[in-house]
N, C-alpha and C positions, 0 to 999 in steps of 0.2 A: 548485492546483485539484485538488479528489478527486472522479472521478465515478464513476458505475456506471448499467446499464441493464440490465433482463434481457427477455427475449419467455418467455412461460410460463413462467419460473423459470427458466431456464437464463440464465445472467448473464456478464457484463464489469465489470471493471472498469480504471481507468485514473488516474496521477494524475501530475502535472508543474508544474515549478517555473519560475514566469520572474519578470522585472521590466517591469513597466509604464511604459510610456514615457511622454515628456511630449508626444506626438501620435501621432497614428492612424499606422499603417505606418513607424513610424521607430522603430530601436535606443532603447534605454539610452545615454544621453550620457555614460558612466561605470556602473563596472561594479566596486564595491571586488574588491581581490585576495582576500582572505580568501572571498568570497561567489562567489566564479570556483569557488578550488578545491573547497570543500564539494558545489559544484551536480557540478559533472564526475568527483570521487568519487564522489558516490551515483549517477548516470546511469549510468557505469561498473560501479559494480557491483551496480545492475540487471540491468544486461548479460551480467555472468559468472552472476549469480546464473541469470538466464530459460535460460543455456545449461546451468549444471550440473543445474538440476532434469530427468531422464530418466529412462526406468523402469532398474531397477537400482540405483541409486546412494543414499546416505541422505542426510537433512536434515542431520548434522552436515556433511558436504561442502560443502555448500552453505553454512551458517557458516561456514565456515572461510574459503572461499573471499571472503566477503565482509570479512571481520576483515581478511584480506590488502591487501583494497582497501584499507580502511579505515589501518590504519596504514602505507601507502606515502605515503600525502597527507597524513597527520597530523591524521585527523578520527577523531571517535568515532560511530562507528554507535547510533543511538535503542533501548536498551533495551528499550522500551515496546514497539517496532516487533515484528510477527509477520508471515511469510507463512501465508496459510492454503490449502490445498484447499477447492474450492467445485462443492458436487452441484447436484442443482434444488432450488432454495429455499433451500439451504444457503450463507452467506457467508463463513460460520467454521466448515469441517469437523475433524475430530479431527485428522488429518495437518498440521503446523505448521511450521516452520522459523523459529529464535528469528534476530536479526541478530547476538548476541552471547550468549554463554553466561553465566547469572551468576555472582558472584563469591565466593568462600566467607563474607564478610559479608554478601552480599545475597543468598546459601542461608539462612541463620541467622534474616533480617531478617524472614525467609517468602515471599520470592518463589521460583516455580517453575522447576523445567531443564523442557524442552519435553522427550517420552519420544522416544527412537528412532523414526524412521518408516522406512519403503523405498518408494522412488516407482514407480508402477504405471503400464502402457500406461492408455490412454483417461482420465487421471486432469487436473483442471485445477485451475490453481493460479493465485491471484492473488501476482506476485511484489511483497512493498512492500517500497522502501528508502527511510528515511531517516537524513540523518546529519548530525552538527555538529561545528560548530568549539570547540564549550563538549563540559562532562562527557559528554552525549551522554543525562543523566536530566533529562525533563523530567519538569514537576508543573502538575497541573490549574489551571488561570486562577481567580483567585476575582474579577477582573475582569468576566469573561463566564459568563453564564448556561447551563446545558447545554441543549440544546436537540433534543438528535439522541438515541434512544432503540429499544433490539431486545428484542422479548418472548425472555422464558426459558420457553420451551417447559417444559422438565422441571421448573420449581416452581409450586406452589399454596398459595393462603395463605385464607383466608378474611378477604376485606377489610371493613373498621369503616366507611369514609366514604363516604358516598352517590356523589361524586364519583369517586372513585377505581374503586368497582364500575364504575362508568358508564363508564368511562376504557379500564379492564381490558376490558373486553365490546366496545366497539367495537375495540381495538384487535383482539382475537380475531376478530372479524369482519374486518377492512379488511390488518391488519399480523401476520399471526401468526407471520411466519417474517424479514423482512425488514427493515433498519431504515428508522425512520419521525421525520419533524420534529413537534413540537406546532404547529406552523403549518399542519397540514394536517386540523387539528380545526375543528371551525367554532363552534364554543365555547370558545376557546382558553385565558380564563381559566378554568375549568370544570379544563381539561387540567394545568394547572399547580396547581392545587388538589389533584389528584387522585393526581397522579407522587410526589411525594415518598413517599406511602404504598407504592405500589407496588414504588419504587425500595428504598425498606429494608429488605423484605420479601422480594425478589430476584424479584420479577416480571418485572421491566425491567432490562434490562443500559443504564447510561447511556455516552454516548459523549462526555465532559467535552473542554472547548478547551483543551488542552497549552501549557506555553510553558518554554526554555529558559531558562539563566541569561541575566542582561544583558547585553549587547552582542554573544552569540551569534549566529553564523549557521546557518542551516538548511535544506535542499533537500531534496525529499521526490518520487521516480519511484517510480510502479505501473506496471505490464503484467499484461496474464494471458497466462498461456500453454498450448497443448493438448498432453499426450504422446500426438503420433500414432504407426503405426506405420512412418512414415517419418523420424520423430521429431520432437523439441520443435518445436513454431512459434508465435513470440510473434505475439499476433493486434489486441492495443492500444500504445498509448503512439505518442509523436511524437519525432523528432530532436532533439538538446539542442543551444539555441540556439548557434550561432553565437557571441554574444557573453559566453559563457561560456569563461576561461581559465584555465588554469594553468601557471607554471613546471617543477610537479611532475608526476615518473617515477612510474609503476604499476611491480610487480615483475615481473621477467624472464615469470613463469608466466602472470602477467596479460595483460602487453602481446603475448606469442602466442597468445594464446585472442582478444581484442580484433582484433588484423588478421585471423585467421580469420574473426571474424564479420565484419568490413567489407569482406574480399572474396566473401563469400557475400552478403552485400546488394547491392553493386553488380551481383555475376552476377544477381542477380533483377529488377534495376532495371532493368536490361538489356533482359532478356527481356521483360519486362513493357513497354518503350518499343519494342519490335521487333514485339510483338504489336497494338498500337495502333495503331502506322502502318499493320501490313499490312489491318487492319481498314477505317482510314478510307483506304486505295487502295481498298479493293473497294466500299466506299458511293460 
């Protein structure tokens, strides 16, 4: 599940992996090993990751630090994946943090290094991790149709089909900064007539359904997070289930940052169960 919600532009986002059970309030009856570890790496180095993004420190850290996670469990972090910085209205700011750095044939091939960033007080970042048990390169579905779509503010084209101007112009009205479904056109073949033009043209940035090699597994957590100036505090995402396991050790550097943060949660959980009570004594 990937959501997001913003009040005036100022946004969240959030996104988490589980398995569907075969009834309401009840576990996975089985849980394959392969699909334990994957989900509890990438959860994990979420976790490192929401902690090292602070002001000071650069986006390569943050890499690094996840590649760590990543090969103590023996998964490959999703290429494709970025974190991004998010202003108001903004989803995808300049400031990035790649999961993996590319590789001198996939520099060659034309894909891009993420440039240097340094993370700044008041700055908010959507942390995404995902990661698999396969290469770690997914490629577009030709299964599933794209469906999810963000205007490219900075290009203009002078568009040929009636539809497609149509398409353009409302979007500029409704969606100009944010992404948006064609399911939320009320025309919607109309819409679908119209995108392709759009999309070749670089009006539309599409947001295509990914899929790993076969028999792959794959676990995918977001958080965003605020650098206050009390420091980082991750403000979404939920606890990884329970019925997610693994036999496999995080590296030494890992697994003390990891109890750091679990005794800072409980201290808060704490407090936060100490406050409640004394609340409902006084009502």
């Amino acid at each position: 599940m990937d959501l997001g919600c913003h009040i005036d532009g100022y946004m969240t986002v959030a996104a988490h992996t589980l398995i569907v059970p075969e009834a309401p309030n009840s576990a996975p009856a089985e849980v394959d090993e392969e699909m334990g570890n994957v989900a509890v790496a990438a959860y994990n180095a979420m976790l490192i990751a929401a902690a090292s993004i602070k002001a000071g420190t650069k986006n390569a850290e943050v890499t690094a630090a996840v590649n760590r996670v990543a090969e103590a469990y023996g998964v490959n972090a999703l290429s494709s994946v970025r974190m991004h910085q998010m202003k108001r209205f903004v989803i995808d700011g300049v400031k990035e943090v790649a999961l993996k750095d590319p590789t001198a044939d996939e520099l060659e091939a034309g894909e891009e290094k993420v440039d240097e960033c340094t993370f700044e007080q008041a700055e908010v970042y959507a942390v995404d991790v995902a990661m698999s048990t396969g290469e770690g390169k997914p490629r577009a579905s030709s299964d599933y149709r794209t469906t999810v779509f963000k205007r490219n503010v900075e290009t203009n084209y002078k568009l040929k089909m009636k539809n497609s101007r149509a398409l353009i112009s409302e979007i500029d009205k409704k969606y100009p900064t944010l992404p948006f479904t064609l399911a939320l056109f009320e025309d919607e073949r109309s819409a679908k007539m119209g995108v392709t033009e759009c999309v070749s043209h670089g009006l539309l940035t599409p947001y295509p359904v990914l899929h790993e090699a076969k028999d792959a597994k794959v676990a995918h957590f977001k958080c965003t997070v605020l650098l206050l100036p009390s420091g980082t505090s991750r403000v979404t995402g939920l606890e990884l289930p329970d019925y997610f396991k693994t036999d496999k050790k995080p590296d030494e550097e890992t697994e003390k940052l990891l109890t750091e943060l679990a005794e800072i949660a409980a201290k808060k959980a704490k407090k936060k169960a100490a406050k409640k009570k004394k609340k409902k004594a006084k009502a």
